[in-house]
N, C-alpha and C positions, 0 to 999 in steps of 0.2 A: 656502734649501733648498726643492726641491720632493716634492710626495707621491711621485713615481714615481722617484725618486731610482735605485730601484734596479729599472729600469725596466718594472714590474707594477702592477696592482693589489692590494687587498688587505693592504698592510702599514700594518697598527692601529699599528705601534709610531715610524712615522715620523709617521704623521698626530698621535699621541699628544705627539710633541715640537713639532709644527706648533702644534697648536690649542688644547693646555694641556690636553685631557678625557683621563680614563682610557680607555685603547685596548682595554676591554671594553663600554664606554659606546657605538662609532660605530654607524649603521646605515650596512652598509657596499655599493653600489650600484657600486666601483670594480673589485671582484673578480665573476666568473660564476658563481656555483652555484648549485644546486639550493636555491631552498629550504625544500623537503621534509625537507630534513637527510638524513642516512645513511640507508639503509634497515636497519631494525630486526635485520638478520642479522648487521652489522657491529658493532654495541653485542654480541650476543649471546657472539660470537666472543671480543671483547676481554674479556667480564667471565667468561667460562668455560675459554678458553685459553690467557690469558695468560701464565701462571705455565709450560706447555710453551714455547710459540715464541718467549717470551724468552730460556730456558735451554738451547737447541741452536741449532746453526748452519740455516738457511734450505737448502733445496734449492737449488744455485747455477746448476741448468738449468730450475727452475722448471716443473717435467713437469707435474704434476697442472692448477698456473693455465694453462699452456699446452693442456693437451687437452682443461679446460673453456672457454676461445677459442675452439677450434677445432670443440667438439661445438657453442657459441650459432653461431657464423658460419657453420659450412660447411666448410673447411678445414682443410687437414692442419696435425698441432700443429707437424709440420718447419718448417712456414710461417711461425712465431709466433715473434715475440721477446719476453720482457718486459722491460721498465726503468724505471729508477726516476724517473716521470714520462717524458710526453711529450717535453719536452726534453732529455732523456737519448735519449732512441729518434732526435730529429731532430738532433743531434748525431753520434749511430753512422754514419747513414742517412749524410747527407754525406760523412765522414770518410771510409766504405768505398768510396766512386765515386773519390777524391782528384781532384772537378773544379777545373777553372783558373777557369771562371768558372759561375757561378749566376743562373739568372733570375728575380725576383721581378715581382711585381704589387706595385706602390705603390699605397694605404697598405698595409700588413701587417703582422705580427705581428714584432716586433724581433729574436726571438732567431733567424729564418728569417736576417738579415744575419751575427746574430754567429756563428753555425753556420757560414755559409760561410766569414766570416773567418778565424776559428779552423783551417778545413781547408787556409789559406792560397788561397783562388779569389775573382777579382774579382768585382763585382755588376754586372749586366747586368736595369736597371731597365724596367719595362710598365707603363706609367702607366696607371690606373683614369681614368676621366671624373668630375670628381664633376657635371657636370651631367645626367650619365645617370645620377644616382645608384650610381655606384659600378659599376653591373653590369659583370660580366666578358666579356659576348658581345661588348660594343662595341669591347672589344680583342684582338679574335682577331688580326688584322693585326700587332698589335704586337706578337704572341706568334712569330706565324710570322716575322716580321722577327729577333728575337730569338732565334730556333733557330738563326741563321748565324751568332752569338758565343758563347750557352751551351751550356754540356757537358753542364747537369742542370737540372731544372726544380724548384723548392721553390715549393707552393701552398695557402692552407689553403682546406682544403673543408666548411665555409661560412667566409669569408675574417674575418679578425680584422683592422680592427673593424668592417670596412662589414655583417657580415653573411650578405652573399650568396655563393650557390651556383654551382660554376662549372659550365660550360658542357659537357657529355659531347664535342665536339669537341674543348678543348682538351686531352683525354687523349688521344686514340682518334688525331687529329694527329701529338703529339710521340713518342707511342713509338713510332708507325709509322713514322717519319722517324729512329728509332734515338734519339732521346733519354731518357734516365731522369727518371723524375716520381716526386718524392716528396709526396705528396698527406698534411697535414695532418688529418685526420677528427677535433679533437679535438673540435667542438661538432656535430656532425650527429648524434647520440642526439637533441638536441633537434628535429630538423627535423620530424618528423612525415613525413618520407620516407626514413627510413633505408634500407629494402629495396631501392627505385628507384633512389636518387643515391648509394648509397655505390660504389663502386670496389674494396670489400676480396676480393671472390671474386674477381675480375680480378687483384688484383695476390698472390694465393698461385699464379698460372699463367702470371705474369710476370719474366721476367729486368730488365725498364726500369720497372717499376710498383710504387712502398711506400706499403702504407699505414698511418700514423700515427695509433694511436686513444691518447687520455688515460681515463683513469676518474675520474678527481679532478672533475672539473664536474659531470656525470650523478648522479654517485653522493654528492657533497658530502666527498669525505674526499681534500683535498688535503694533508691534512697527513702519509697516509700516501707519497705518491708512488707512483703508480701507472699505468706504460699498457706500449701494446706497439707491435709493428709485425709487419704479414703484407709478405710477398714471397714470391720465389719464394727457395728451399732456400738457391742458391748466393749469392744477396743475406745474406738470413738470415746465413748462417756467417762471411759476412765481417763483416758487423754485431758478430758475437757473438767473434770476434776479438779486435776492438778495448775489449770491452765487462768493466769490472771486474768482480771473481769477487765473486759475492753482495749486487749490485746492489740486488737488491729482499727486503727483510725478509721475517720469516717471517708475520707478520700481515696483513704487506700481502697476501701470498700465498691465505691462510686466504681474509680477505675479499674476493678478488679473485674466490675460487673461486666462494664463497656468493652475493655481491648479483648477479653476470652474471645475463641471461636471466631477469629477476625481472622477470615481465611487468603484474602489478600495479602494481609500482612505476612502471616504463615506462611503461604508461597514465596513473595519474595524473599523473605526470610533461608528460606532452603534451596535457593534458585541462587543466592548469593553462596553460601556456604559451600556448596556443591562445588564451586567454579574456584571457590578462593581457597578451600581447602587442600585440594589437588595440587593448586600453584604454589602455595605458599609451603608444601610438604616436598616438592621437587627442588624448590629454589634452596630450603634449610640442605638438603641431599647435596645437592650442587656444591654446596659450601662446606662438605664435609663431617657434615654433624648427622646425627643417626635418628630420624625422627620415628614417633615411633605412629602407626596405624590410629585413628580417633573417630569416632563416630559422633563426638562433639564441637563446640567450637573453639576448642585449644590444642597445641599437639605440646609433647613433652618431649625434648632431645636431647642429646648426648653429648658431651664433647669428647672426641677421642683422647684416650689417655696419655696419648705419645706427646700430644701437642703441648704438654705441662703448661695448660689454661687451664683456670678454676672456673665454675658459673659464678663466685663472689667478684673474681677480678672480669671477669665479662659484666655484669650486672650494672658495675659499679661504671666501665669506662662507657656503658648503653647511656644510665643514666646523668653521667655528667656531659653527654649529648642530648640530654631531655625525652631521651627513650626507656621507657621504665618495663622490662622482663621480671619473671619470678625465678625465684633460685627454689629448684625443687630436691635440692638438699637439706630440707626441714622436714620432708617428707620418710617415714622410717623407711627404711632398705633402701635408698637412693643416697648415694654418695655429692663431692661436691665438682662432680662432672656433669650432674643434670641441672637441667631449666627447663620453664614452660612458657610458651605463648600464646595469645590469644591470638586469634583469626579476626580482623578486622577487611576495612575495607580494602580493595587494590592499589589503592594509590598508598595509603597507610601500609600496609604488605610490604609494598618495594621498597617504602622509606628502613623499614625493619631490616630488610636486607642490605640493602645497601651500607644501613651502620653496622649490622653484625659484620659484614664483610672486611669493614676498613677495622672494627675493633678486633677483631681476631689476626687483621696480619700484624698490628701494633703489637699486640702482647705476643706473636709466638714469634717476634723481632723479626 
């Protein structure tokens, strides 16, 4: 059996059968969030109104989270879907274009394949360079090549798990050429360029242009399921079509409303990453493994091939120290020399390293 079994991060309960420890015991480096933990509005919410929004049905148009969207971004709340999580939103997204075939960037995030599968459309793959580390400029070519088979474009912006941010051509390109782009935004809160590189004003004035936000990372409450998607109106409605009645709970609702636009938290939030990011990318370097550039809160590295270490035989000897990494060998075009970690706190960081360092002199003996 392996951790990502059920092809994610973050599940204590399979690492818990893998590694023998109680799945409250990991520190868990395999999953992205914040960790700041919830911001303090969300606790507030659940211990004072709970006892309402578990006892009535949820708004099923979800007005009030929608026109606090719409008042943080800029955009009309017509614009604004919400559902339950991000993969619920890239699922709709798909579904409502019903393409035949889809174009991804290799590596990327999994469930961007199983979305289109599920809509019944082939994949029409854009391979990433990894010795350009990843960046997406180097394959603009293959994108344009790739317009003369795909019906729709699925891209996450910053890409999961290289990190990196895509290229304002590769938008301003495909819809001009009538292609639909469903742009992925669920980690760009953390970039520290939200304003500049997001796409989401562009796509509430766009018919070919979705954008995909999560809240579950940013804000650390993935357990409520939480994100949306802006487009333009007639996108929107056919999303919300296909989209079951009372998708997103009434708490999630509450706290959707309250933590947005918490600009405190936001700073700290990118005042931490900033500093741990840096370190924690010098200290993997130090160690010999190849990290690659991230404008998120994860980086994905390498292990060099000489050193005949797998990411499975790392992962495994992380986790039977109660440190749980991703193996980014599940991901296409990535072999079993890659892995990714999350960027957590500094004390957390050093504990990271400190066991990658003893686990990797053990296994290259």
């Amino acid at each position: 059996m392996m951790l990502e079994k059920h092809g994610h991060g973050g599940d204590v309960w399979t690492a818990a059968e893998l590694y023998g420890l109680d799945k409250n015991s990991f520190l868990d480096f395999s999953s992205n969030m914040n960790p700041l933990g919830p911001p303090e509005a969300a606790g507030r919410i659940i211990q004072e109104e709970w006892r309402r929004e578990l006892s009535r049905y949820p708004d099923p148009d979800c007005r009030e989270l929608r026109q606090r969207i719409g008042e943080v971004y800029g955009v009309s709340a017509s614009c604004v879907l919400a559902g339950n999580g991000a993969a619920e939103i890239i699922d709709l997204a798909v579904r409502s274009r019903s393409p035949r075939t889809v174009g991804l960037l290799q590596p990327s995030f999994r469930e961007y394949a199983t979305a289109a599968q599920r809509a019944g459309a082939g994949i029409v793959d854009i391979p990433l360079s990894a010795e350009r580390e990843f960046d997406p400029v180097w394959s603009l070519a293959e994108v344009q090549k790739a317009a003369r088979e795909a019906e729709l474009f699925l891209f996450g912006h910053p890409n999961n798990p290289t990190g990196r941010l895509l290229p304002p051509e590769f938008v301003r390109q495909l819809t001009a050429a009538g292609k639909p782009v469903i742009l992925d935004e669920a980690f760009i809160d953390f970039s520290g360029e939200e304003e500049r590189v997001s796409f989401i004003r562009q796509a509430a004035e766009s018919d070919r242009l979705c954008v995909v936000r999560s809240m579950t990372k940013f804000y650390t409450v993935p357990g409520l399921r939480l994100g949306f998607a802006v487009a333009g109106q007639g996108w929107i409605e056919a999303m919300k079509r296909l989209q079951v009645e009372w998708s997103v709970n009434g708490l999630a609702q509450r706290i959707g409303q309250a933590v947005l636009g918490d600009e405190e938290y936001a700073r700290a939030t990118r005042d931490w990453l900033h500093e741990e990011s840096a370190w924690l990318t010098q200290a993997l370097t130090g160690l010999g493994l190849r990290a690659t550039p991230s404008a998120a809160n994860y980086l994905l590295f390498r292990i060099p091939s000489e050193w005949g270490v797998t990411i499975h035989s790392l992962q495994e000897a992380m986790g039977r120290r109660g440190i749980l990494i991703r193996s980014a060998a599940t991901y296409q075009g990535l072999d079993d020399r890659y892995g990714r970690s999350a960027i957590r706190s500094h004390e957390d960081n050093m504990r990271l390293v400190a066991a990658l360092a003893a686990c990797l002199e053990d296994l290259r003996g």
